[in-house]
N, C-alpha and C positions, 0 to 999 in steps of 0.2 A: 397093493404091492409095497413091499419096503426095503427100503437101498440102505445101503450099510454109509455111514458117515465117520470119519476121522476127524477129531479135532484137537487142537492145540491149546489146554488153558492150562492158568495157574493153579499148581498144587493145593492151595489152600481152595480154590473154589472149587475143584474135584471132589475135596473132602467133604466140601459144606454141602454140595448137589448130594453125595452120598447120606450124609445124616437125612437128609430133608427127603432124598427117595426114599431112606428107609423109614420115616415115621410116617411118611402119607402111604406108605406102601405101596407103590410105584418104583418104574425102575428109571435113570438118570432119561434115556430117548424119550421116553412116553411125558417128563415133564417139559425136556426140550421141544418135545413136538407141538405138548401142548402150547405153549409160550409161542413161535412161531405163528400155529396157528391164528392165537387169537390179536397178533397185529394185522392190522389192515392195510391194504397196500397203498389207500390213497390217504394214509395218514401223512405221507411225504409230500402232498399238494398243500400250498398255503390255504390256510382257516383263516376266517371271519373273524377278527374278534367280537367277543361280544358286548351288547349296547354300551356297556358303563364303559367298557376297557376303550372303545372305539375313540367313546368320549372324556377320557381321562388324556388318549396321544393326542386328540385334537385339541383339548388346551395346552397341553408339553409343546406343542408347535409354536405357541403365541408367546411364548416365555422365552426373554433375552436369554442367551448365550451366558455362560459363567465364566466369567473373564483369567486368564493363565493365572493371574498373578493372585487370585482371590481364595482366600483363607476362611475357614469357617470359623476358628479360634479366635481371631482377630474381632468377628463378629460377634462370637461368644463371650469376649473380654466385654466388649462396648455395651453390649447387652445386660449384664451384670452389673459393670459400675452404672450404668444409668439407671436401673433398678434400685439401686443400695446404695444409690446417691456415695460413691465411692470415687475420686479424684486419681 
Protein backbone atom coordinates (compact mmCIF):
# COMPACT_ATOMS: atom_id res chain seq x y z
CA UNK A 1 0.00 0.00 0.00
CA UNK A 2 1.36 3.49 -0.67
CA UNK A 3 0.42 6.88 1.11
CA UNK A 4 0.83 9.94 -0.86
CA UNK A 5 3.65 12.23 1.18
CA UNK A 6 4.06 16.18 0.95
CA UNK A 7 7.32 17.55 1.32
CA UNK A 8 9.06 20.72 1.71
CA UNK A 9 12.62 21.19 0.05
CA UNK A 10 14.86 23.42 -1.53
CA UNK A 11 14.44 24.17 -5.27
CA UNK A 12 17.59 23.46 -6.26
CA UNK A 13 17.57 19.80 -4.58
CA UNK A 14 14.05 19.21 -6.36
CA UNK A 15 15.85 19.86 -9.52
CA UNK A 16 18.95 17.80 -8.69
CA UNK A 17 16.39 14.68 -7.41
CA UNK A 18 14.85 15.34 -10.96
CA UNK A 19 18.06 15.01 -13.16
CA UNK A 20 19.08 12.00 -11.08
CA UNK A 21 15.47 10.26 -11.32
CA UNK A 22 15.64 10.92 -14.65
CA UNK A 23 19.11 9.15 -15.67
CA UNK A 24 18.47 6.18 -13.28
CA UNK A 25 15.11 6.09 -14.72
CA UNK A 26 13.19 6.18 -11.64
CA UNK A 27 10.79 8.39 -10.33
CA UNK A 28 11.87 11.09 -7.35
CA UNK A 29 9.31 8.53 -4.41
CA UNK A 30 10.87 5.36 -5.50
CA UNK A 31 14.37 6.93 -4.83
CA UNK A 32 13.27 8.46 -1.64
CA UNK A 33 11.66 5.32 -0.59
CA UNK A 34 14.56 3.65 -1.53
CA UNK A 35 17.11 5.80 0.73
CA UNK A 36 14.73 5.46 3.73
CA UNK A 37 14.57 2.14 3.26
CA UNK A 38 18.02 1.18 3.51
CA UNK A 39 18.76 3.20 6.91
CA UNK A 40 18.44 1.22 9.88
CA UNK A 41 16.64 2.08 12.79
CA UNK A 42 19.31 1.13 15.30
CA UNK A 43 21.83 3.17 13.59
CA UNK A 44 20.63 5.75 16.32
CA UNK A 45 21.91 3.50 19.23
CA UNK A 46 25.59 4.11 20.18
CA UNK A 47 28.38 1.87 18.13
CA UNK A 48 31.36 0.23 19.45
CA UNK A 49 34.25 1.93 18.24
CA UNK A 50 36.46 -0.18 16.70
CA UNK A 51 39.77 -1.81 18.23
CA UNK A 52 42.27 0.85 16.99
CA UNK A 53 39.77 3.93 17.46
CA UNK A 54 38.84 2.47 21.13
CA UNK A 55 42.43 2.61 21.50
CA UNK A 56 43.61 5.75 20.02
CA UNK A 57 40.47 7.77 22.78
CA UNK A 58 42.09 5.75 25.50
CA UNK A 59 45.48 7.30 25.02
CA UNK A 60 43.62 11.00 24.12
CA UNK A 61 42.47 10.46 27.87
CA UNK A 62 46.06 10.21 29.34
CA UNK A 63 47.26 13.50 27.55
CA UNK A 64 47.35 16.79 29.58
CA UNK A 65 44.76 19.43 28.74
CA UNK A 66 46.02 22.24 26.14
CA UNK A 67 46.39 25.15 28.21
CA UNK A 68 43.93 28.58 27.10
CA UNK A 69 46.67 30.61 26.59
CA UNK A 70 48.69 27.96 24.33
CA UNK A 71 49.82 28.83 20.72
CA UNK A 72 50.88 26.54 18.19
CA UNK A 73 52.86 29.31 16.39
CA UNK A 74 54.74 30.09 19.25
CA UNK A 75 55.69 26.42 19.12
CA UNK A 76 56.36 26.54 15.57
CA UNK A 77 58.67 29.70 15.83
CA UNK A 78 60.88 27.81 18.78
CA UNK A 79 60.91 24.80 16.72
CA UNK A 80 62.31 26.49 13.69
CA UNK A 81 64.89 28.60 15.23
CA UNK A 82 66.14 25.74 17.20
CA UNK A 83 66.44 23.83 14.01
CA UNK A 84 68.26 26.54 11.99
CA UNK A 85 70.19 27.45 14.77
CA UNK A 86 68.34 30.98 14.27
CA UNK A 87 68.55 33.63 17.50
Amino acid sequence: MTTKLTLSIDSRVVAKARRISKLRKTSISAMVAHYIASIHEDEEEETTPAPLTQHVLELAQKVKPVPDDWDYRDELSDAIAERYDVK
